[in-house]
C-alpha positions in Angstrom: -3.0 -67.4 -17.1 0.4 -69.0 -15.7 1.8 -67.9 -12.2 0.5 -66.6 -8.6 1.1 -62.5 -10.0 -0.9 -60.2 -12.3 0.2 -56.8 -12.9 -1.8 -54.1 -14.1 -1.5 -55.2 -18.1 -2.8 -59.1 -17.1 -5.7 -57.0 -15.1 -6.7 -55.2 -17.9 -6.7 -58.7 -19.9 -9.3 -60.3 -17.7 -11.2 -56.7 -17.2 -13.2 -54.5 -19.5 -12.5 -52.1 -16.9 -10.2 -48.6 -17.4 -9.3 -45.7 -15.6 -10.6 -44.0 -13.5 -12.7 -47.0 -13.1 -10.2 -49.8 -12.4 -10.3 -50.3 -8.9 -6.9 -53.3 -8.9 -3.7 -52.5 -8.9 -2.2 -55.8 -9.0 -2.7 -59.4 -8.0 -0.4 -60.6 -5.6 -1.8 -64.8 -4.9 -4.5 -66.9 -6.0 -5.9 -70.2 -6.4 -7.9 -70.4 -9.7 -11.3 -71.4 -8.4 -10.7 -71.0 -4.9 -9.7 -67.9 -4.1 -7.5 -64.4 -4.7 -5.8 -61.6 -2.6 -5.4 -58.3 -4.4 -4.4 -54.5 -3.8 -5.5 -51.2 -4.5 -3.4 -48.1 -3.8 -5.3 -45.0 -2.3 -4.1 -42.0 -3.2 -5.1 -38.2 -3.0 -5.3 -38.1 -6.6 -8.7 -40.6 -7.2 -11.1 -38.5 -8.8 -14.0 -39.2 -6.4 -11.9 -37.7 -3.7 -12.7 -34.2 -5.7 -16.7 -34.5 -4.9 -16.8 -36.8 -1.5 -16.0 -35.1 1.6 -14.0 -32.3 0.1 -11.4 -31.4 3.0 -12.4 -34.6 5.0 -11.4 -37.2 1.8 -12.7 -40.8 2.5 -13.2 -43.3 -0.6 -17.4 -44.5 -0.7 -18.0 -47.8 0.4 -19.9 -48.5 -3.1 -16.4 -48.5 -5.1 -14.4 -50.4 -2.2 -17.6 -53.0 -3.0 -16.8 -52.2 -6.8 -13.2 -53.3 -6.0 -14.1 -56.4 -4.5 -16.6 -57.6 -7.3 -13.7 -56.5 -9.7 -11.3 -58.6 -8.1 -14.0 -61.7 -7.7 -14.3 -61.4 -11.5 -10.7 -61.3 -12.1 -10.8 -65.0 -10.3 -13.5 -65.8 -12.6 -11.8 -65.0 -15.5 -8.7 -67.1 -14.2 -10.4 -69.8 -14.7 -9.7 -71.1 -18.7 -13.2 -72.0 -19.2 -14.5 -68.2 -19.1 -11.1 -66.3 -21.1 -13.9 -65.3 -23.5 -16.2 -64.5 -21.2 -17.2 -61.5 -18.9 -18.4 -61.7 -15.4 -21.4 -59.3 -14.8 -22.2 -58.2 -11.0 -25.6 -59.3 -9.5 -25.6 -58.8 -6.1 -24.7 -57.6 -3.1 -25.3 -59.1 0.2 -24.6 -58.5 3.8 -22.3 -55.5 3.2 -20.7 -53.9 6.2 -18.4 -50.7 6.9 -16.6 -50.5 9.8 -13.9 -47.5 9.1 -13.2 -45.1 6.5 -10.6 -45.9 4.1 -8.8 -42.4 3.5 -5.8 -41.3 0.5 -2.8 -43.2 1.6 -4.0 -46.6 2.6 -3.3 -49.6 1.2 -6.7 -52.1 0.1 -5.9 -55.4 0.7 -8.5 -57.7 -1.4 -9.4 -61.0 -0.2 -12.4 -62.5 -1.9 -12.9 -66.6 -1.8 -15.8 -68.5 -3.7 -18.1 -69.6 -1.2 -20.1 -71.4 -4.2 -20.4 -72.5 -8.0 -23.4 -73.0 -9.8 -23.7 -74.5 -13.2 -20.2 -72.9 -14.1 -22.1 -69.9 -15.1 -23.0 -68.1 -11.2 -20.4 -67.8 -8.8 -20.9 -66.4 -5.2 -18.0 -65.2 -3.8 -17.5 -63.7 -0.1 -14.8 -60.5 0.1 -13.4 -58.4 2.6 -11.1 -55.2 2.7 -8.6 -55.3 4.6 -6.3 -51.8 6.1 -3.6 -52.2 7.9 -4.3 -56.1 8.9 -7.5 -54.7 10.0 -10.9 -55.2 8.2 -12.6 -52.4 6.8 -15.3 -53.6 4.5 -16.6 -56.9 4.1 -19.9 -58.2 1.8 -21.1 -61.3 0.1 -21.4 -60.9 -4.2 -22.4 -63.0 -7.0 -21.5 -62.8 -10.1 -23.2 -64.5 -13.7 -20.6 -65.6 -16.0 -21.6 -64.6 -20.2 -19.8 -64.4 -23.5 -18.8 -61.6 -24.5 -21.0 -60.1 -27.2 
């Protein structure tokens, strides 16, 4: 995939993800192997916002993770080698929270590889980001398969 930009139609090329379960709005930089920096929109109108906190709305921590390792495998799947591939989620390390994300803020994504092994694992360190400030930060790893 050409250029620095992926809208929502490119996302939905490198993802097997849909609503309400795609987490990325849009790509705004990467470097293909390297790293990415993505956004997701918060609004009032997520679904989980119906069900977690009702009158005190704050999106879990378990799908800003869900956004990271979506965006970390959007990177992978930058990378021409693995176009006909998937990347499956394996783990989750050293995950902090440090304040609620609520509707109306912005999810910067950053994720950067931290490490590649045998082009088929990649490890991958993210962090949210709220207003410049961080919000949510874990390490992930991903295993890269065809698709079956």
């Amino acid at each position: 995939m050409e250029g620095k930009k992926l809208d929502i139609k490119k996302i939905m090329q490198c993802l097997p993800h849909r609503y309400p379960f795609l987490l990325v709005d849009k790509v705004v930089d990467y470097e293909t192997d390297k790293w990415i920096k993505a956004i997701k929109n918060v609004t009032m109108n997520e679904l989980f916002f119906q069900g977690h906190f009702p009158g005190e709305p704050i999106m879990p921590g378990v799908l800003q993770i869900e956004a990271l390792a979506q965006t970390g495998g959007i990177l992978a799947m930058l990378n021409e080698a693995n176009q006909d591939k998937l990347a499956f989620f394996m783990t989750i390390n050293n995950a902090k929270f440090r304040k609620p994300v609520v509707p109306g803020d912005q999810l910067i994504l950053n994720v950067k590889v931290t490490k590649i092994i045998r082009e088929t694992i990649l490890k991958v360190h993210g962090e949210v980001e709220v207003d410049e400030k961080k919000v949510t930060e874990a390490d992930l790893m991903f295993s890269i398969v065809d698709k079956k």
